[in-house]
N, C-alpha and C positions, 0 to 999 in steps of 0.2 A: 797599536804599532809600537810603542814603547818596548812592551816587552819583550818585545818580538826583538826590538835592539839591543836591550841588554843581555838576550841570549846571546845574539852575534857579536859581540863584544863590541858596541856602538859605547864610547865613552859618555859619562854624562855630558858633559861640555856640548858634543855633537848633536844631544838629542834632538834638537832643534831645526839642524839643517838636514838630519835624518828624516824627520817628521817633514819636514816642504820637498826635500828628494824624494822621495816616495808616493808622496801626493804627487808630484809632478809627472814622474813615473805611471802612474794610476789612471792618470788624465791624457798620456799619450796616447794616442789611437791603435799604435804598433810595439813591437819591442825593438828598445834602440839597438843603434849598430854595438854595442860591447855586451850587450847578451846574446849575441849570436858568436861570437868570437870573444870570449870571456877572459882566456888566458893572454892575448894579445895585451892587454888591459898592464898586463902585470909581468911580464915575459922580461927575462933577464936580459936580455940582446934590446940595448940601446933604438939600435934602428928599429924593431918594430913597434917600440912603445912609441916613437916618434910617428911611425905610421896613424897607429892609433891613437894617437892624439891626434893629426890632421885629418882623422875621420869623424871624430864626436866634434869637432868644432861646429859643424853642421845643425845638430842636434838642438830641437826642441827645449829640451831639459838640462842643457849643456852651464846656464846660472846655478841652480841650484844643486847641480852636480860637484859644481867650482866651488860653491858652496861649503859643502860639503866635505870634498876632497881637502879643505885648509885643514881639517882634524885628520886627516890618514898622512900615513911617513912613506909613502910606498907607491908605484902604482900610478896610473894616467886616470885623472879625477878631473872632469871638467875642460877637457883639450890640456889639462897641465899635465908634465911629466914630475910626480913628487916624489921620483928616488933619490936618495943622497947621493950624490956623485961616485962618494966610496963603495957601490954597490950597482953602478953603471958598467956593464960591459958592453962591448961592440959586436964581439962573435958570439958564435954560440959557447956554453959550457961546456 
């Protein structure tokens, strides 16, 4: 799995929480609710990243997601929303 990270540009630092996300992922029975709605995850418009965060809170995999998500700058990782505020919109683009 490693490599497979460093192809997708997984930083070293994350390896770690890459490797127990993915296990954790692996060991779900289903695929969670943000692979089925993928873009929501990472959607420029405020409110829906907020939706999809109070959807993964749910989630099985949702620790080591959180996890995980402390190394990405971007994007709803773990019920967290980790955009920087200066790149928060409300409406659409």
């Amino acid at each position: 799995m490693t490599a497979i990270a460093v192809m997708l540009g997984v930083a070293p630092a994350a390896l770690p929480a890459w490797d127990r996300l993915c296990a954790a992922l692996d060991a779900f029975d289903r695929p969670p609710i943000c692979r089925a709605n993928p873009d929501d995850w990472a959607d420029a418009r405020a409110t829906v990243r907020a939706e999809a965060a109070a959807a993964c809170s749910w989630c099985p995999v949702v620790e080591a997601c959180r996890e995980y998500g402390r190394h990405e700058s971007a994007g709803v990782w773990g019920a967290v929303d980790r955009t920087p505020p200066a790149h928060r919109q409300e409406t659409a683009a």
